[in-house]
C-alpha positions as CSV (number, residue, x, y, z in Angstrom):
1,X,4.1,-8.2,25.5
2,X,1.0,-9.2,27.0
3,X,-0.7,-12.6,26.4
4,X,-4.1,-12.4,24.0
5,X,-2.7,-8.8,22.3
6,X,-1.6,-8.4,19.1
7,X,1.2,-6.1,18.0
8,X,0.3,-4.3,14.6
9,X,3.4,-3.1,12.8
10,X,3.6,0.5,12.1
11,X,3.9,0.0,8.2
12,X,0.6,-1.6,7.8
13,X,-0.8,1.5,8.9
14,X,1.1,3.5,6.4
15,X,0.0,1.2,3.7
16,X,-3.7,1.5,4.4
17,X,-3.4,5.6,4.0
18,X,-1.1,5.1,0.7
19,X,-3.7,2.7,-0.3
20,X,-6.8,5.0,0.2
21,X,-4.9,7.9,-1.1
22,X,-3.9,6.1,-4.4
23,X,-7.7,4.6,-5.1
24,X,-9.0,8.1,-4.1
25,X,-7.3,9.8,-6.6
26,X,-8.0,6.7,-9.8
27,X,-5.3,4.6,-9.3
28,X,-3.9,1.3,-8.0
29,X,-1.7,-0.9,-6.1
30,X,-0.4,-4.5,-6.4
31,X,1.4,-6.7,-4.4
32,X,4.1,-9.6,-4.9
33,X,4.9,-12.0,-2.0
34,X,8.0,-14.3,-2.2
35,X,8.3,-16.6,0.7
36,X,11.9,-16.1,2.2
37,X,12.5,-13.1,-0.3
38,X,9.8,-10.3,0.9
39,X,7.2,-8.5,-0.6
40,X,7.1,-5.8,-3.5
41,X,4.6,-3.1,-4.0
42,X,3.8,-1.5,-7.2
43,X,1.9,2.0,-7.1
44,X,0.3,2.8,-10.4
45,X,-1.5,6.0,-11.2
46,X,-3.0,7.4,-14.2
47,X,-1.5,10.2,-16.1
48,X,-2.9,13.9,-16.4
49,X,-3.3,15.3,-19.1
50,X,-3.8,19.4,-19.4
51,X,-4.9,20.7,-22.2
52,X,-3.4,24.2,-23.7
């Protein structure tokens, strides 16, 4: 690699578009970071309900 450029990882990307697809459509995400252990994410929508 090249001095002065910065390699993004390809699952940052994918995170960004779950992201903005998740907020678009009302819900959330959350994120837990342990040092040494990794992180976990949490997607959390809302439910639908259809009425009959």
């Amino acid at each position: 690699m090249r001095r002065g450029v910065r390699r993004r990882s390809p699952g940052l990307l994918g995170l960004a578009i779950v992201h903005a697809l998740v907020t678009a459509h009302g819900g959330r995400m959350e994120l837990r970071s342990e040092p040494g252990k990794g992180c976990r994410f949490r997607v959390l929508s809302p439910l639908l309900r259809i009425e009959t």
